[in-house]
C-alpha positions as CSV (number, residue, x, y, z in Angstrom):
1,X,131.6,101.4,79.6
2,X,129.6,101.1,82.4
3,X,125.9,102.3,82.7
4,X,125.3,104.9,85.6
5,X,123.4,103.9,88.2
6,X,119.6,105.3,88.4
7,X,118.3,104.9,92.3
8,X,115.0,104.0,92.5
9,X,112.9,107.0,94.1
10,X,110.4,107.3,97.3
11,X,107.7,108.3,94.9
12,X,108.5,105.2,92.8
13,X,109.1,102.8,95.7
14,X,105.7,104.0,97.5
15,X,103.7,103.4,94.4
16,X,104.4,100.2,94.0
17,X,103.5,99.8,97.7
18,X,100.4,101.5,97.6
19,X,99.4,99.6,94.1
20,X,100.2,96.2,95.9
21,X,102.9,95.4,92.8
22,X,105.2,94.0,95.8
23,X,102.6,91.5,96.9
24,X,102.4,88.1,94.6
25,X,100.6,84.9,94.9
26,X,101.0,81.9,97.2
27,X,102.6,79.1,94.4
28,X,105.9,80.2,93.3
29,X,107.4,78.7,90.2
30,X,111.3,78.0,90.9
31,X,112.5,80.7,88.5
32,X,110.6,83.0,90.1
33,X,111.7,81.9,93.4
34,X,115.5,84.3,93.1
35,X,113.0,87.9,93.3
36,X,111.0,86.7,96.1
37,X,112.2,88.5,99.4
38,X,109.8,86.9,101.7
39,X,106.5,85.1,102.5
40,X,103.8,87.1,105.3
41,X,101.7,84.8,107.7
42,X,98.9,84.6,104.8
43,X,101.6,82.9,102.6
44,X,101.4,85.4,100.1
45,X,104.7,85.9,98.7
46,X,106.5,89.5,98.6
47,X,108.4,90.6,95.9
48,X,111.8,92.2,96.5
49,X,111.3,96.0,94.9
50,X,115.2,96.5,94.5
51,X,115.4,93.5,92.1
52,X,112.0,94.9,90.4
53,X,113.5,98.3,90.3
54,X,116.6,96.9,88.2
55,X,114.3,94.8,86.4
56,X,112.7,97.6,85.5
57,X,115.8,99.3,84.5
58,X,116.8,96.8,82.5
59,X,113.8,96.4,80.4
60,X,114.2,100.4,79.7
61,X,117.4,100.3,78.3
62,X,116.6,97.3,76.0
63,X,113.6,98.9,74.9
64,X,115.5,101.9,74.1
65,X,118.5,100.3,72.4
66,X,115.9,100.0,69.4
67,X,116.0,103.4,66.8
68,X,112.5,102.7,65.9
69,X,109.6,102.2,68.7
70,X,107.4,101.0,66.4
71,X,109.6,97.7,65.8
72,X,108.0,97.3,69.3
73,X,104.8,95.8,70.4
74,X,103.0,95.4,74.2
75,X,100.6,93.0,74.4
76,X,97.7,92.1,77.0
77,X,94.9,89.5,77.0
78,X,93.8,90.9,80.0
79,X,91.1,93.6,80.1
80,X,92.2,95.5,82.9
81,X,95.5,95.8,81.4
82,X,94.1,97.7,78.0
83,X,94.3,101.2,79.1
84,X,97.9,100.6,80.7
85,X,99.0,98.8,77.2
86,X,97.8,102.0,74.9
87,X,98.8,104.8,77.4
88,X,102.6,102.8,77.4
89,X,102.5,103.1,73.5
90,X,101.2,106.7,73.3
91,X,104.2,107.8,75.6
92,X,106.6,105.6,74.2
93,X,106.2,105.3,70.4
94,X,105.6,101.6,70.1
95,X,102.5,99.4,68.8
96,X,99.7,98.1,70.9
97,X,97.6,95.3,71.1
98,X,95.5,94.5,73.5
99,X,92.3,91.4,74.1
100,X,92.5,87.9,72.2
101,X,95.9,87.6,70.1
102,X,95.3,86.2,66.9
103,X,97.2,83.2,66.8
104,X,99.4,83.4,63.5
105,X,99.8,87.4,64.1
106,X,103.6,87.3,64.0
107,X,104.1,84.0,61.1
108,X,101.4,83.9,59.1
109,X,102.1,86.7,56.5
110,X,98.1,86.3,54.7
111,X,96.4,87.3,57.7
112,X,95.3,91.1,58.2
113,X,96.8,91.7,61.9
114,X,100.4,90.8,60.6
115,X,103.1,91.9,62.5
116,X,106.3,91.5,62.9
117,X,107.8,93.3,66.4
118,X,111.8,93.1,67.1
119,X,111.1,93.2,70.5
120,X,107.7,92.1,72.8
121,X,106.5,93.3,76.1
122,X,103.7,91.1,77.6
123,X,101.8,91.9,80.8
124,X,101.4,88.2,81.8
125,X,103.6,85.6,80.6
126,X,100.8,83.1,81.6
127,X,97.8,84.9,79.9
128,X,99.9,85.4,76.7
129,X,101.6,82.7,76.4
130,X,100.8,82.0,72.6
131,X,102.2,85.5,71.8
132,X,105.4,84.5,73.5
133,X,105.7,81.9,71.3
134,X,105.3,83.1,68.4
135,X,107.6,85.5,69.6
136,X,110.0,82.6,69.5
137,X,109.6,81.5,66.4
138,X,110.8,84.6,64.3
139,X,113.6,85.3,67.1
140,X,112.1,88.2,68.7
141,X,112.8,88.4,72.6
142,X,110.3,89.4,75.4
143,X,110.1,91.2,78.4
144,X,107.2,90.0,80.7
145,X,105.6,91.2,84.0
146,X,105.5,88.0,85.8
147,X,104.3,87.0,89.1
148,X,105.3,84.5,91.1
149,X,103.8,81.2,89.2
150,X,104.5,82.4,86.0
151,X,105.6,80.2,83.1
152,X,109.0,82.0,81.9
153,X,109.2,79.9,79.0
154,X,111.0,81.8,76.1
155,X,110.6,85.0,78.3
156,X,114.1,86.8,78.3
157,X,113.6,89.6,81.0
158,X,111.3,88.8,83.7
159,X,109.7,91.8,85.7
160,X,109.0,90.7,88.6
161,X,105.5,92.2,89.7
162,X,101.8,91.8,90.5
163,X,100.4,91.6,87.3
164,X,96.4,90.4,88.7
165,X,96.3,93.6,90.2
166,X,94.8,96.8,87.5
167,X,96.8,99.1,89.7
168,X,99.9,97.1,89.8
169,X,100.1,96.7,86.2
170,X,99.0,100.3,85.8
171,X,101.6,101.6,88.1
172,X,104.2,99.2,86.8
173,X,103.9,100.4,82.6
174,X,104.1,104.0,84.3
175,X,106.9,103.7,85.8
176,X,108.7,101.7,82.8
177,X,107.4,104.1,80.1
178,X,109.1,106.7,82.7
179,X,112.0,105.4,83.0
180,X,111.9,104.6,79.0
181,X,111.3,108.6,78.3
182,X,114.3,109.6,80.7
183,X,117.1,107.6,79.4
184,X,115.8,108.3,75.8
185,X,114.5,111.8,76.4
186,X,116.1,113.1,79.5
187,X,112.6,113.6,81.0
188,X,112.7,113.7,84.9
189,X,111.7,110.9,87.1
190,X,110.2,112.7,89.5
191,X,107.3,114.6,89.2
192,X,103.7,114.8,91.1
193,X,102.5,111.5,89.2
194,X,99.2,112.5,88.7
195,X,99.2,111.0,85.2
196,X,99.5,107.3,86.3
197,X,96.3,107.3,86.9
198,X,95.5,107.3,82.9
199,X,96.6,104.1,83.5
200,X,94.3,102.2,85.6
201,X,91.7,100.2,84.4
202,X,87.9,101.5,85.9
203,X,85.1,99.2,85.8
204,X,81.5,100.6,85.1
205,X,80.6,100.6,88.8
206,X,83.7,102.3,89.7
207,X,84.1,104.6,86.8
208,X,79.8,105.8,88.0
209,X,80.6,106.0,91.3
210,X,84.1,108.6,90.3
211,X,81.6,110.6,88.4
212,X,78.8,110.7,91.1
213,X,81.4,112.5,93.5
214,X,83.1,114.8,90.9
215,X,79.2,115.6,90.2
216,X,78.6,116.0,94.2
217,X,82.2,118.2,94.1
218,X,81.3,120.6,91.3
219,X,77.5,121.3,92.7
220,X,78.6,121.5,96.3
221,X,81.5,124.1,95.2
222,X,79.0,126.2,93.3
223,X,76.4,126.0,96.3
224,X,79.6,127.8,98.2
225,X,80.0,130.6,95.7
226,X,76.3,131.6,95.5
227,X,76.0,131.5,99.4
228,X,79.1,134.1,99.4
229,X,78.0,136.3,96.7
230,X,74.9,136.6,98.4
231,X,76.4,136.9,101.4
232,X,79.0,139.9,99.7
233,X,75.9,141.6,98.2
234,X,73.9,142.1,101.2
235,X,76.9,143.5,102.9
236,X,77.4,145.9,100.2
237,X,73.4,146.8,100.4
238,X,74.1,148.0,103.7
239,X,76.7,150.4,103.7
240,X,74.4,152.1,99.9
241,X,71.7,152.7,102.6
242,X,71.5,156.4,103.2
243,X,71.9,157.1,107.2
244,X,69.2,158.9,109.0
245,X,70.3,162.6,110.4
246,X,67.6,161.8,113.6
């Protein structure tokens, strides 16, 4: 039996747009070469978001052909990518692990980080290439956010994305944990998507600077209420004064 069809929405299509996940690099790897749409005048290449969108699709319903999440393990070695990997695992149910992977994590049964996932989502087929292969090597496939140079050795669902952007990768385990949680949970796509931005990565300068005008917000807002109270107060003064008979 056929699988309906779920249409990609505007909110969806103008995240990935406004996160840059469309855009990728200038080499393209020939796998890679069947998502690419087109190249701008810079020679950066530009991803086609329909193919992403099924892609993405895809990648949800595999995921959600397994009865137990936690059989399932994302995986960065990027730092940017952190947050996205363990906000993706809180919504979905599955494991996370995120910086250096410890190379005998999936076969070597001694070691304390042991694992052994069913199914493996990476955020960079390049960056984590020794997870993939261990991945391999006990039979477990991968789904990978890969851009357009990535290695797709031993990947077996390619997601076709910007994954050296934090926002594209943010926006891009959003919207699959979204899509995850409706096929699984009936949850609706569309909502106002202020939670995707528990997924992007903030540096130190960026994450002061956030705080300085939330800071600047709060104090200015208060400023505001104590010149209208004042303001409401003298008015009321006023009309207490007794008025003069003369």
């Amino acid at each position: 039996m056929a699988q309906p069809i779920i249409k990609l929405p505007d909110s969806f299509a103008k995240l990935l747009i406004a996160t840059n996940s469309h855009l990728g690099g200038t080499d393209l790897s020939k796998p890679m070469s069947h998502y690419v749409f087109g190249k701008r005048n810079d020679k950066i290449r530009v991803f086609d978001i329909d193919k992403t969108w099924k892609k993405l699709i895809l990648a949800a319903r595999v995921f959600c052909g397994y009865s137990n999440p936690g059989s399932i393990t994302a995986i960065s070695g990027k730092l940017f990518a952190k947050k996205a990997v363990h906000k993706f695992a809180e919504l979905t149910g599955c494991k996370a692990s995120t910086g250096r992977f410890v190379p005998g994590a999936f076969t070597n049964t001694t070691i304390k980080t042991y694992n052994s996932p069913r199914l493996v989502i990476v955020s960079d087929p390049n960056v984590d290439k020794q997870a993939i292969t261990e991945a391999s090597f006990i039979n477990c496939p991968v789904i990978a956010f890969a851009n357009t140079d990535s290695d797709l050795s031993c990947v077996d669902i390619a997601i076709p994305i910007n994954n050296r952007s934090p926002k594209a990768i943010g926006a891009s385990f959003y919207i699959l944990s979204k899509l995850i949680n409706f096929i699984r949970n009936g949850t609706p796509l569309e909502d106002d998507h202020k939670t995707v931005e528990l997924f992007f990565y903030r540096n130190q300068v960026e994450f002061e600077r956030l705080l300085k005008e939330q800071k600047d917000t709060v104090q200015e807002n208060i400023l505001n209420q104590l010149r209208d109270g004042s303001q409401d107060d003298f008015e009321n003064k006023k009309e207490d004064l007794p008025v003069s008979n003369q």
